[in-house]
C-alpha positions in Angstrom: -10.2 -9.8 1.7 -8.7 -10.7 -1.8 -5.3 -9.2 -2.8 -6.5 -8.5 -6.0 -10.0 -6.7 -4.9 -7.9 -4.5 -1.6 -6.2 -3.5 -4.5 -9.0 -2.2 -6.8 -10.4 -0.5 -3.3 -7.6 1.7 -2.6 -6.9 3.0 -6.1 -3.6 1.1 -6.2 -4.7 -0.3 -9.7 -7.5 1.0 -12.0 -9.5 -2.2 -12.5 -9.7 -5.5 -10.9 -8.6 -7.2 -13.5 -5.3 -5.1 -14.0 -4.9 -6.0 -9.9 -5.2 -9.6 -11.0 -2.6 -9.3 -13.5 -0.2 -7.3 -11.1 -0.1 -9.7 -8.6 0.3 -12.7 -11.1 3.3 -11.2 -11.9 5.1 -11.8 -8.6 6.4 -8.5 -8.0 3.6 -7.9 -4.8 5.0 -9.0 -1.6 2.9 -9.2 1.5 4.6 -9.1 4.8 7.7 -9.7 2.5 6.5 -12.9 1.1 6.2 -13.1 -2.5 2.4 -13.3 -3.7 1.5 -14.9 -7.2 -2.6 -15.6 -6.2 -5.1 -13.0 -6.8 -6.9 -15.0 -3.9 -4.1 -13.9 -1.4 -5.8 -13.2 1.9 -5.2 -9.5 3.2 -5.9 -8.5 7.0 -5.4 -5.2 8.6 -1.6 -4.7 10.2 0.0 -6.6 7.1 2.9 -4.6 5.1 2.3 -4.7 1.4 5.7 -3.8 -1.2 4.5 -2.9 -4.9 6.0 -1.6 -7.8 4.1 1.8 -8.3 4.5 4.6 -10.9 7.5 6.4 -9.2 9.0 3.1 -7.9 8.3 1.1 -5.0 5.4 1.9 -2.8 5.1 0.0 1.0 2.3 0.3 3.1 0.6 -0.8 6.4 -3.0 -1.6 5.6 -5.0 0.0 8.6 -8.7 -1.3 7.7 -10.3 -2.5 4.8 -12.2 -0.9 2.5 -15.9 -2.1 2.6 -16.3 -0.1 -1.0 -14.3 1.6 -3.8 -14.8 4.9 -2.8 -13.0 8.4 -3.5 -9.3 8.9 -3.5 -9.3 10.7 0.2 -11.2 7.4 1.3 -9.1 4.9 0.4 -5.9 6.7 1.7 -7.4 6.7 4.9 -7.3 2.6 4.6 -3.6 2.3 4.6 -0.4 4.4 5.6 2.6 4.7 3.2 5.6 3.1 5.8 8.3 5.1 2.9 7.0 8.5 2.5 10.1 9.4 -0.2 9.1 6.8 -2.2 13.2 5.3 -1.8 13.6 2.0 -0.6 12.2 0.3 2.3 15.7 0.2 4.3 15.7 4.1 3.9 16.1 5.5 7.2 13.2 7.9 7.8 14.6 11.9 8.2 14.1 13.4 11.6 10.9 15.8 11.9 9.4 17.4 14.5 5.5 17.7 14.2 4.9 20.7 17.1 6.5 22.9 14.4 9.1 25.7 14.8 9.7 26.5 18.7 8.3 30.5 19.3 11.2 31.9 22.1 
């Protein structure tokens, strides 16, 4: 799938045509390569790094979108590898996901 189109699908920019202009820019990288092409081929498993409203946002894209759908949809097509939004050498804090131990 296009770079530019992915990017419209997951509600990462509001038209195509302002995806087209964000990646012409140079400031998308894709598996930490620089992308400049709207054209730029996207699979599932590659890493994407982006400038986003609260800084940089990088993501795993899981599947791809077959249509620009809701908001919960198109989360559901990638996973945010930064969750605090800091830097992508961040080292991720330590949680436990079986919540608080019961004695």
């Amino acid at each position: 799938m296009r770079l530019d189109l992915l990017l419209y699908r997951l509600r990462l920019a509001r038209t195509r045509g302002l995806a087209q202009a964000k990646t012409l820019t140079g400031h998308i990288r894709v598996n930490g390569n620089r992308v400049r092409r709207a054209s730029h081929a996207v699979s599932p498993g590659d890493m994407l790094t982006l400038p986003h409203v609260n800084g940089v946002l990088v993501c795993e894209v899981l599947h791809l979108p077959e249509r620009r759908g809701p908001a919960a949809e198109a989360r559901c097509c990638y996973r945010v590898l930064d969750p605090d939004a800091q830097s992508d050498l961040a080292e991720r804090p330590d949680t436990d996901c079986r919540g608080p131990e019961i004695p």
